[in-house]
N, C-alpha and C positions, 0 to 999 in steps of 0.2 A: 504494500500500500504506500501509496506516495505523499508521503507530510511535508509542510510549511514548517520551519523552525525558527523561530524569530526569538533572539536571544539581543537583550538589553545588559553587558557586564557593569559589575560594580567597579565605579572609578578607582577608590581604595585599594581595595585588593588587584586590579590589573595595573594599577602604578606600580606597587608590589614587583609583579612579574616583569614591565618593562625595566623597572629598574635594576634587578639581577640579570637583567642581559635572556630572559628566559622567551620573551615573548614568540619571538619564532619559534618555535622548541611547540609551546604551547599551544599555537595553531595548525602546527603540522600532527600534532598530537589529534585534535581535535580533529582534524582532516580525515586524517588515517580511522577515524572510529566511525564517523557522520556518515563516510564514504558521498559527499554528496555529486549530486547531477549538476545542482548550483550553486557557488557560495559569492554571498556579495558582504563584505564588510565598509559601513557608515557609523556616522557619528548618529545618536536614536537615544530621545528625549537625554540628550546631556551628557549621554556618558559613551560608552562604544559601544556597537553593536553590529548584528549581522542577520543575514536570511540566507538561510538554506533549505534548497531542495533534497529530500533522501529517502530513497524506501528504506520500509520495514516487514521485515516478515510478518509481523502482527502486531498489536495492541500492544502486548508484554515486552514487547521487540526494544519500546521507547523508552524504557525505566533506565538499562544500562546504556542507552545512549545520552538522554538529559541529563543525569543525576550530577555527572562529576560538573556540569555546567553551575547547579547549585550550589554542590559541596564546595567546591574550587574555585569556582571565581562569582559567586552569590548574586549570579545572573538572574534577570527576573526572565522568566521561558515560556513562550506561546508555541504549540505544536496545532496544526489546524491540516485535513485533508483537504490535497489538491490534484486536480484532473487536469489533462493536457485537453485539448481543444476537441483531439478525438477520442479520448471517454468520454467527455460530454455529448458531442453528438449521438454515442454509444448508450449511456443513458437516455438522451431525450428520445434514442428509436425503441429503445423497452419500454420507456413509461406510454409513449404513442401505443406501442403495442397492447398495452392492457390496457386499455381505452376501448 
């Protein structure tokens, strides 16, 4: 299943990592776990932030991939499902169908 991840990092704590020289380290860390299709990092309501696209094998799939997001740099995390242009058309010819 294909999620939205939209993580907000705590300023605090990722000054922390830039300043030990870690922050690269950090995000290829993160990279290497997300596996994503997309990642875009912006600045998001004041502090650092990013969106990524990533499947999951399932629901349970997301616990070990958000968590160290919280534990570790006390990210505020939005996970939200998203369709490419042609699942949606793919759902809108099911729902037409039971019609």
């Amino acid at each position: 299943m294909r999620m939205l991840v939209q993580a907000s990092i705590d300023t605090e704590r990722s000054n922390a990592v830039v300043a030990a020289g870690k922050m690269p380290e950090s995000v290829e860390q993160m990279l290497n776990i997300l596996k994503p299709e997309a990642a875009y990092f912006y600045p998001l309501h004041g502090r650092r932030g990013f969106t990524m696209v990533v499947d999951v094998a399932d629901e349970a799939a997301l616990i070990p991939l958000v968590e160290p997001l919280w534990t570790e740099m006390g990210a505020d995390v939005e996970v939200v499902p998203c369709l490419t242009a042609q699942e949606l058309q793919t759902g809108l010819a099911r729902l037409t169908a039971q019609s």
